[in-house]
C-alpha positions as CSV (number, residue, x, y, z in Angstrom):
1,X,0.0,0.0,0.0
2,X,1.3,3.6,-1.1
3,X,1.3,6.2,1.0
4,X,-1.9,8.4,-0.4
5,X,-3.7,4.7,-0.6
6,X,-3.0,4.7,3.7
7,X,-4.0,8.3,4.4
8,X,-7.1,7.7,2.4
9,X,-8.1,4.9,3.9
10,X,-7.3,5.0,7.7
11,X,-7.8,9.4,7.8
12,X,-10.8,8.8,9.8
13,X,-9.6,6.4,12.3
14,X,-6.7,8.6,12.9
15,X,-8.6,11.7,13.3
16,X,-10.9,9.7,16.0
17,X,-7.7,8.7,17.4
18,X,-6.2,12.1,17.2
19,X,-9.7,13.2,18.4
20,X,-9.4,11.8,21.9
21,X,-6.0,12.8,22.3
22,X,-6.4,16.2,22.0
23,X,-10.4,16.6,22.9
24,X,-10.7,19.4,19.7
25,X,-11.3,18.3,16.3
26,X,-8.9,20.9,15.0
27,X,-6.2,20.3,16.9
28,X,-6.6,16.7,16.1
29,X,-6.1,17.5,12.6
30,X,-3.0,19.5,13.0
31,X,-1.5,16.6,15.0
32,X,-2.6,14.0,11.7
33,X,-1.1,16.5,9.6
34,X,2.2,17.3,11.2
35,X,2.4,13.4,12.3
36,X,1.5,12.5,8.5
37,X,4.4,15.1,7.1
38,X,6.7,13.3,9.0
39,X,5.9,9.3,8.3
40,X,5.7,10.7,4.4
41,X,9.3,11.3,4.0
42,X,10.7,7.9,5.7
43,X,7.4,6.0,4.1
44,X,9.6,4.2,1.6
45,X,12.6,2.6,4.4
46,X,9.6,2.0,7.4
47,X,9.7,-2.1,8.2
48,X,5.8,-2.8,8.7
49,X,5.2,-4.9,11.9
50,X,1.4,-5.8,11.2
51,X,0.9,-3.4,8.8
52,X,1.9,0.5,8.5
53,X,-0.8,1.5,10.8
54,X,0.8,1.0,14.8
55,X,4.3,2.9,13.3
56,X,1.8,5.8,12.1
57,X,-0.2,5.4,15.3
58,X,3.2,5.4,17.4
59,X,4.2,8.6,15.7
60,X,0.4,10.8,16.1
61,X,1.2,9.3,19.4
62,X,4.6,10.9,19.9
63,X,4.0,14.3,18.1
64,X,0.9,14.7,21.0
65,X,3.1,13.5,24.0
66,X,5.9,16.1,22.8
67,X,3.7,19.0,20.8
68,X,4.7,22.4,20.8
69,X,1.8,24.0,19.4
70,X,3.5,25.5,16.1
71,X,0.5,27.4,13.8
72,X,-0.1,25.7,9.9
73,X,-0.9,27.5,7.0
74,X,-1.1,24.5,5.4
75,X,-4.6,22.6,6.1
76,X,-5.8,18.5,5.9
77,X,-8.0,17.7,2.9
78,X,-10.3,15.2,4.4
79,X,-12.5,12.7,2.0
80,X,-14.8,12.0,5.4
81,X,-15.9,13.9,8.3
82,X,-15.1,12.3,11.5
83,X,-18.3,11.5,13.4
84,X,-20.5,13.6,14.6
85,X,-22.5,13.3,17.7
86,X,-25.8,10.8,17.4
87,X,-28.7,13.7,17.7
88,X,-30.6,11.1,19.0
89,X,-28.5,11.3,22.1
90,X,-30.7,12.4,25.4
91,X,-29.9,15.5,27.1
92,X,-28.3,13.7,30.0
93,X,-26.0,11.9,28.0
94,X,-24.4,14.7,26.1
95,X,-23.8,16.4,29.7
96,X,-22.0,13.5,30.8
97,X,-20.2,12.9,27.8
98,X,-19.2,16.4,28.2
99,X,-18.2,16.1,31.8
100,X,-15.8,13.4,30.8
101,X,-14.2,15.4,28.0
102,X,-13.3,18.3,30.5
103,X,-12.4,15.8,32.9
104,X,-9.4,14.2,30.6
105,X,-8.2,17.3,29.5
106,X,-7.5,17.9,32.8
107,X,-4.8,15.1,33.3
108,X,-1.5,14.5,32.2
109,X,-0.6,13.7,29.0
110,X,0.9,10.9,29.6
111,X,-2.2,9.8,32.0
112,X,-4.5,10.7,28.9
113,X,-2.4,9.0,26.4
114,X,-3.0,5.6,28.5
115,X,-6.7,5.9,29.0
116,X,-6.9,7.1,25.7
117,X,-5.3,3.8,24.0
118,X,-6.8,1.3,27.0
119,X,-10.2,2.6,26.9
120,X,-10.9,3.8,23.5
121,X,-8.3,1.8,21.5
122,X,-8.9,-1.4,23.8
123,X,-5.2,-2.0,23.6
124,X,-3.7,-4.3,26.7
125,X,-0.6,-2.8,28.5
126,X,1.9,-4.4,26.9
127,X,1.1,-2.5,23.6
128,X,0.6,0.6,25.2
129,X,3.9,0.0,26.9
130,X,5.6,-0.1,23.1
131,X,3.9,2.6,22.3
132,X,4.9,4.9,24.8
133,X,8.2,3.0,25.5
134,X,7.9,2.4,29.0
135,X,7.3,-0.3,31.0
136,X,3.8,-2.4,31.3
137,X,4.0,-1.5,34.8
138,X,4.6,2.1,34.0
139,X,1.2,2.0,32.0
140,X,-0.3,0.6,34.8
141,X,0.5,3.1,37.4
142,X,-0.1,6.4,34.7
143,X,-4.0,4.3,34.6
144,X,-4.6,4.5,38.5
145,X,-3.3,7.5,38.6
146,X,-5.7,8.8,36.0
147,X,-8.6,6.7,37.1
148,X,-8.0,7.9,40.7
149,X,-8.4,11.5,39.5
150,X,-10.6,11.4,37.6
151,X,-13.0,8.8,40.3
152,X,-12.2,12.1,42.4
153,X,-13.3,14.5,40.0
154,X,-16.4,12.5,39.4
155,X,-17.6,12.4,43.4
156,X,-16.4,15.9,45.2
157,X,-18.2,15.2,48.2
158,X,-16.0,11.6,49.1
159,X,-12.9,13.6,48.4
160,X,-14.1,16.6,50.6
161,X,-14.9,14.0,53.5
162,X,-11.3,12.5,52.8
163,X,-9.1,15.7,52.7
164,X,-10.9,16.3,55.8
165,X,-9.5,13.6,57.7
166,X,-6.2,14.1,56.7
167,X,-3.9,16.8,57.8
């Protein structure tokens, strides 16, 4: 598979990808793009493991953990739209969905990066580990970290009842 074949093809799974990195759909496009530019000029000597998808993951993955937000001129044609939100979605639903969003922008990105790939990518530790080149039990411990906060986040008044406990 070329190049232009890939980006045509997998575009909207990376921007969902990109998507939950970054919790902005414009950002996650400037992250596809600049991630894109850079797997474009060492497309020819990359070794597939599995296909060129995890290496192209792997770097969107990197460009996000190390991103200095640099302004484009340049913008991503897109063949598809990422998805949109289901209209038919209650009320409720889009306020908790909403509450969640805010909540992960709030951690880490390392901490994001992990729920991110476990939760929405359904990938097990070990793959995470590779992708982020740490440990599995590095993975582990950036997930309770996250989970904890955000557990905390999510019920004020336990964490209120515990801070007042301790000194």
């Amino acid at each position: 598979m070329d190049f232009g074949e890939f980006v045509m093809a997998r575009t909207p799974a990376l921007l969902r990808f990109a998507y939950l990195l970054t919790g902005d759909s414009h950002l996650a496009e400037d992250l596809i793009q600049e991630a894109l530019v850079r797997v474009h000029r060492r497309w020819s000597s990359i070794e597939y493991q599995g296909g060129p998808e995890p290496y192209v993951r792997k770097a969107i993955l990197n460009q996000y953990l190390s991103w200095r937000r640099r302004r484009s001129s340049a913008e991503l044609v897109l063949a598809e739209l990422p998805e949109r939100r289901d209209p038919a979605l209650g009320a409720e639903q889009i306020v908790e969905r909403d509450e969640m969003w805010s909540l992960l922008a709030t951690l880490p990105r390392a901490q994001r990066a992990v729920v991110v790939l476990r939760y929405y990518e359904d990938l097990a530790d070990q793959d995470i580990a590779l992708l982020l080149d740490c440990s599995p039990a590095t993975v582990r411990v950036h997930a309770f970290k996250a989970l904890k906060r955000l557990r905390a986040a999510l019920t004020p008044t336990a964490v209120a009842g515990a801070s007042h406990g301790r000194a």
